[in-house]
BARO-987479 format. One record per residue (C-alpha): residue number from 1; z negated, y negated, x. Coordinates in Angstrom, 3 decimals. Example, Ala and Ser with C-alpha at 12.3 -4.5 7.8 and 13.67 -1.06 7.14 Angstrom:
<atoms>
<atom k="1" z="-7.800" y="4.500" x="12.300"/>
<atom k="2" z="-7.140" y="1.060" x="13.670"/>
</atoms>
This chain:
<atoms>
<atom k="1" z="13.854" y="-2.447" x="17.086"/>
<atom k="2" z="14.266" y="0.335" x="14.476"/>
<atom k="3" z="12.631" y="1.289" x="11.203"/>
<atom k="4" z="8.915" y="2.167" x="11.455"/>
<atom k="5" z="7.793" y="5.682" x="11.446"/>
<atom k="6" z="5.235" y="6.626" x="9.064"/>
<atom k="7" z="3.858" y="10.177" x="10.123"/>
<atom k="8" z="2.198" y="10.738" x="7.165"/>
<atom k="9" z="5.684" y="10.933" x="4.685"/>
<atom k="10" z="4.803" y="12.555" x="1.053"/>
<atom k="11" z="1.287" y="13.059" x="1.976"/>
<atom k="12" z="-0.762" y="12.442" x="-1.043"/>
<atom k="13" z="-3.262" y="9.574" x="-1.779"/>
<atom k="14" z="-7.432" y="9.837" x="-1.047"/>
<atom k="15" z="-10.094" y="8.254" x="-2.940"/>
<atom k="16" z="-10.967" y="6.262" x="0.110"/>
<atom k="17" z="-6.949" y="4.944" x="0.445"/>
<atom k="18" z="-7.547" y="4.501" x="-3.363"/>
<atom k="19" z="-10.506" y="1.750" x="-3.075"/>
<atom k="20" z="-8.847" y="0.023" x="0.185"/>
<atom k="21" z="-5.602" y="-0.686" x="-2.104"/>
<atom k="22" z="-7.560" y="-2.217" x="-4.900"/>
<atom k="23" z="-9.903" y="-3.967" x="-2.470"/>
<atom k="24" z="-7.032" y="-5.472" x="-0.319"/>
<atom k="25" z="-5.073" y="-6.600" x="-3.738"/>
<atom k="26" z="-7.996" y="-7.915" x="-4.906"/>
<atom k="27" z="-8.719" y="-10.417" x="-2.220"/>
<atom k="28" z="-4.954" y="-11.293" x="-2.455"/>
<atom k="29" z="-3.424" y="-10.052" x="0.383"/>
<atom k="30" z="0.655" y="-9.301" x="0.182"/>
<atom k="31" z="2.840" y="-5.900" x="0.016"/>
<atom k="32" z="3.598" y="-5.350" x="3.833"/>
<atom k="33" z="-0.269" y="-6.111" x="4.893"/>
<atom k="34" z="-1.453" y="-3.486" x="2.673"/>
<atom k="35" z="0.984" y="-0.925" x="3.375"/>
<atom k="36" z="0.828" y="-1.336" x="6.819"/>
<atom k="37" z="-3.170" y="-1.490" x="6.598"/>
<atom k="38" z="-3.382" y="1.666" x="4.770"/>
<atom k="39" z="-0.262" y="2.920" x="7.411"/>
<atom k="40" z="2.248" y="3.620" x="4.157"/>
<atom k="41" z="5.251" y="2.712" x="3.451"/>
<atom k="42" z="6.002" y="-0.437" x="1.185"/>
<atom k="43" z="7.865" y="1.697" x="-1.289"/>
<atom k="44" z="5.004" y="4.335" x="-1.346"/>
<atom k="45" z="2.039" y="1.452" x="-2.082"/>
<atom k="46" z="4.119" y="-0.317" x="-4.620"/>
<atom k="47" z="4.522" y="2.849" x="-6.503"/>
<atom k="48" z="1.316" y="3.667" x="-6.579"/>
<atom k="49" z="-0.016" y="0.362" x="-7.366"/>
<atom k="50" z="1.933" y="0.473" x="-10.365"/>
<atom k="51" z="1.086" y="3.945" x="-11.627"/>
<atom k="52" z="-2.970" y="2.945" x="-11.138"/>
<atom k="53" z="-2.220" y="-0.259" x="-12.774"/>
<atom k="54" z="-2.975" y="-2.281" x="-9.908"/>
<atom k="55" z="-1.218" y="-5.651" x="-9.346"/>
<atom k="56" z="-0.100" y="-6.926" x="-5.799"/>
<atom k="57" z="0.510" y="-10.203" x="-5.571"/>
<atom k="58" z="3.629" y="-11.785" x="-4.556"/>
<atom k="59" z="3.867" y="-13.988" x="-1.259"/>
<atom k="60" z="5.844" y="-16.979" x="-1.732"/>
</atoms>
């Protein structure tokens, strides 16, 4: 089993992709569900989090 794939590499963010983030992060949910909810990469949804100032929680 290798890395995932994400087809959509560099593509920028939508408004829609936008709301999902916040609403997922809001109701708590962790790094890897969001990313692969919204079908981007871990690194790509924690850098955008950050620059929109919104906070993921941490699983423990």
């Amino acid at each position: 089993m290798g890395k995932e794939v994400f087809e959509r590499h560099k593509q920028p963010w939508k408004a829609e992709e936008a709301g999902m983030l916040r609403t997922l992060a809001a109701k708590g949910k962790g790094l890897k569900d969001i990313a692969k909810s919204l079908n981007r990469s871990e690194e790509s949804t924690k850098e955008f989090a950050k620059k929109n100032g919104i906070e993921i929680l941490k699983k423990r």
